[in-house]
C-alpha positions as CSV (number, residue, x, y, z in Angstrom):
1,X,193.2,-87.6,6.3
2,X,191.9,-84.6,7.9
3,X,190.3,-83.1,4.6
4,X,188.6,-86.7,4.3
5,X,186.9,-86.5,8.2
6,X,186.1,-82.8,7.4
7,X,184.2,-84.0,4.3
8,X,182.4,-86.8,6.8
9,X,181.5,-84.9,9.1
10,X,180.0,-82.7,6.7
11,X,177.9,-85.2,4.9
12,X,177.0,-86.8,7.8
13,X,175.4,-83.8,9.7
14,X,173.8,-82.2,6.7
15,X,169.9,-81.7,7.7
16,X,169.1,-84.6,5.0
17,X,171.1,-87.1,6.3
18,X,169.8,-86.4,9.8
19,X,166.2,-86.3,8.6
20,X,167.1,-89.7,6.9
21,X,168.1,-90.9,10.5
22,X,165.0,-89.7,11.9
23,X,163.0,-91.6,9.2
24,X,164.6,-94.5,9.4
25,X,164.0,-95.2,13.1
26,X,160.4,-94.0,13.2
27,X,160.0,-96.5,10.4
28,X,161.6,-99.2,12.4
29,X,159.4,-98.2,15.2
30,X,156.1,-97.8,12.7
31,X,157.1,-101.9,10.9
32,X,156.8,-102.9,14.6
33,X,153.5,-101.5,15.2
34,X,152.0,-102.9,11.9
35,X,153.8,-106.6,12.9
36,X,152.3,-106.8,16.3
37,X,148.7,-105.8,14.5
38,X,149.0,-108.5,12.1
39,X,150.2,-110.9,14.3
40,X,148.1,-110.0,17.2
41,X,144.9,-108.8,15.2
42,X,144.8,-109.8,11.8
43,X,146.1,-113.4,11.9
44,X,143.4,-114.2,14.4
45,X,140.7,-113.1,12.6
46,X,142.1,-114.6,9.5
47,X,142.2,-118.1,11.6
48,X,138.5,-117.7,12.3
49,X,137.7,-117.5,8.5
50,X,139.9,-120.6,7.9
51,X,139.0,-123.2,10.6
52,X,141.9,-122.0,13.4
53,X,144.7,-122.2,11.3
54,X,147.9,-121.7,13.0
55,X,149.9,-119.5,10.0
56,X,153.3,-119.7,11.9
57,X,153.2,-123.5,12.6
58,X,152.7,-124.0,8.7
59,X,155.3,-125.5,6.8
60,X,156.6,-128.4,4.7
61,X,159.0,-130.9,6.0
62,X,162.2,-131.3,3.8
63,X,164.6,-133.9,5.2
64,X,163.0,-137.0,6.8
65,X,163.7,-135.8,10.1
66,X,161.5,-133.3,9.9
67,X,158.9,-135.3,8.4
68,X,158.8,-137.4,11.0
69,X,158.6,-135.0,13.0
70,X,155.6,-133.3,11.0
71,X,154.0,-137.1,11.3
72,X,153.7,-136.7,15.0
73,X,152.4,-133.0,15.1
74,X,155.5,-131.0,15.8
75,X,155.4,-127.4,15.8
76,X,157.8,-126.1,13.7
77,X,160.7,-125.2,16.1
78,X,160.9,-128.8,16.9
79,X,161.0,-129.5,13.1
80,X,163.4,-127.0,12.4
81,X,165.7,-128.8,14.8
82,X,164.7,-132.1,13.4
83,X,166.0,-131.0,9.8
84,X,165.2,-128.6,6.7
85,X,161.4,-127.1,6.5
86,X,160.2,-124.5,4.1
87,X,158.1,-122.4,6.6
88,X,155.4,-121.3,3.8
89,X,153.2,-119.8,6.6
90,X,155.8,-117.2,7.8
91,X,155.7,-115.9,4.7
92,X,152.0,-115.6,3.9
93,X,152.2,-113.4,7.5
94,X,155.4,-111.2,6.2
95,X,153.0,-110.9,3.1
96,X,150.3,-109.7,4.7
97,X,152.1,-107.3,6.9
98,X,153.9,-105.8,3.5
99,X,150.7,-105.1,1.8
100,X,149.4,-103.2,5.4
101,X,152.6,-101.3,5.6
102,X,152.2,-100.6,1.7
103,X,148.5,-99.7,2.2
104,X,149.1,-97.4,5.1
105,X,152.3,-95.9,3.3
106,X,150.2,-95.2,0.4
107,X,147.5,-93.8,2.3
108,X,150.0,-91.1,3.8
109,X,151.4,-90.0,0.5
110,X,148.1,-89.4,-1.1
111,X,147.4,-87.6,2.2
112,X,150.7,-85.4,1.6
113,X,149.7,-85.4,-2.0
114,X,146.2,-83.5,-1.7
115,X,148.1,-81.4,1.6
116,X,150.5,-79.6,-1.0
117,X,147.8,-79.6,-4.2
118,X,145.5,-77.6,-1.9
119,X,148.2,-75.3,-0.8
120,X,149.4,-75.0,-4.0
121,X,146.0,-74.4,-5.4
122,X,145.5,-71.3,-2.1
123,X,149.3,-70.0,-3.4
124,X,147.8,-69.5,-6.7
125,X,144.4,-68.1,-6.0
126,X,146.2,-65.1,-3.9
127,X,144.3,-62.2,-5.3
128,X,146.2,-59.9,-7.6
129,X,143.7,-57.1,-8.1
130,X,141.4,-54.9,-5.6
131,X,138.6,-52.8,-6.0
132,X,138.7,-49.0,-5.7
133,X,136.6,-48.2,-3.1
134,X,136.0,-44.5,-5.2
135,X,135.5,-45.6,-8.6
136,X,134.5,-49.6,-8.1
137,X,136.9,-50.8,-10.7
138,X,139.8,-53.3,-10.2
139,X,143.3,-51.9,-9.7
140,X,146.7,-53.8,-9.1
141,X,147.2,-55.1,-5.3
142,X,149.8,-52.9,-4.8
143,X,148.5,-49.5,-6.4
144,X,148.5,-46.7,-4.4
145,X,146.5,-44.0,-6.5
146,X,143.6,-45.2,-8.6
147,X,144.8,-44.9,-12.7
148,X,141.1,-44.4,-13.8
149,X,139.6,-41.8,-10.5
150,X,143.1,-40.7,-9.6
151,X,142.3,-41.3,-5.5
152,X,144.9,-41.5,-2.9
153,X,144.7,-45.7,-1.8
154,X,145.4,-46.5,1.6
């Protein structure tokens, strides 16, 4: 039993499985940024363009409870306590915040993408020769005497 702690406790406070933690709660806190911008930004503007649609009142009554209900303009807490409703316009709003959070997580790794290319690109373009400063022709980095003048290279 000990061996089996000793093996948790390692696994558990590796540096990835902490970084993991870290990750996951700033993405909890990041998917409740982008659902207070749909829902207190985008939707709005959305119900502009569509005649002041209400997307989280929109559903579709499935027992006759609830289409009663629906009959007499109920919101859809009511009908949900009337009876069954398939509450379509919920999900066009989880829909829309997926594609944000998809757009915005796309945008970061083609950030991060270009971020190492370009370092990878200034790794590679480290200069491996120098110039003499006797002579004028190009030497190894690390030479210290010139093979074609024969100077002392500081």
């Amino acid at each position: 039993m000990k061996e089996f702690i000793k093996e948790f406790k390692e696994f558990a406070f590796k540096g990835n499985m902490i970084d993991l933690a870290v990750g996951m709660i700033i993405g909890a806190a990041f998917t409740a940024i982008v659902n207070s911008v749909v829902s207190n930004l985008f939707m709005p503007i959305i119900s502009l363009f569509t005649g002041g649609i209400d997307f989280s009142n929109l559903y579709v009554p499935l027992s006759e409870a609830s289409k009663t209900a629906f009959m007499n303009g109920a919101d859809i807490e009511t009908a949900r306590a009337a009876g069954a409703v398939l509450p379509y316009g919920t999900f066009i709003t989880d829909l829309i915040q997926f594609i944000i959070l998809a757009f915005v997580v796309f945008l970061m790794i083609r950030g991060l993408t270009k971020l190492m290319k370009s370092s990878n690109e200034a790794a590679e373009e480290a200069p491996t020769t120098k110039e003499c400063p006797f002579c004028k022709t190009d030497i190894h980095i690390d030479a210290v005497k010139c093979p074609n003048c024969t100077a002392d290279l500081k």
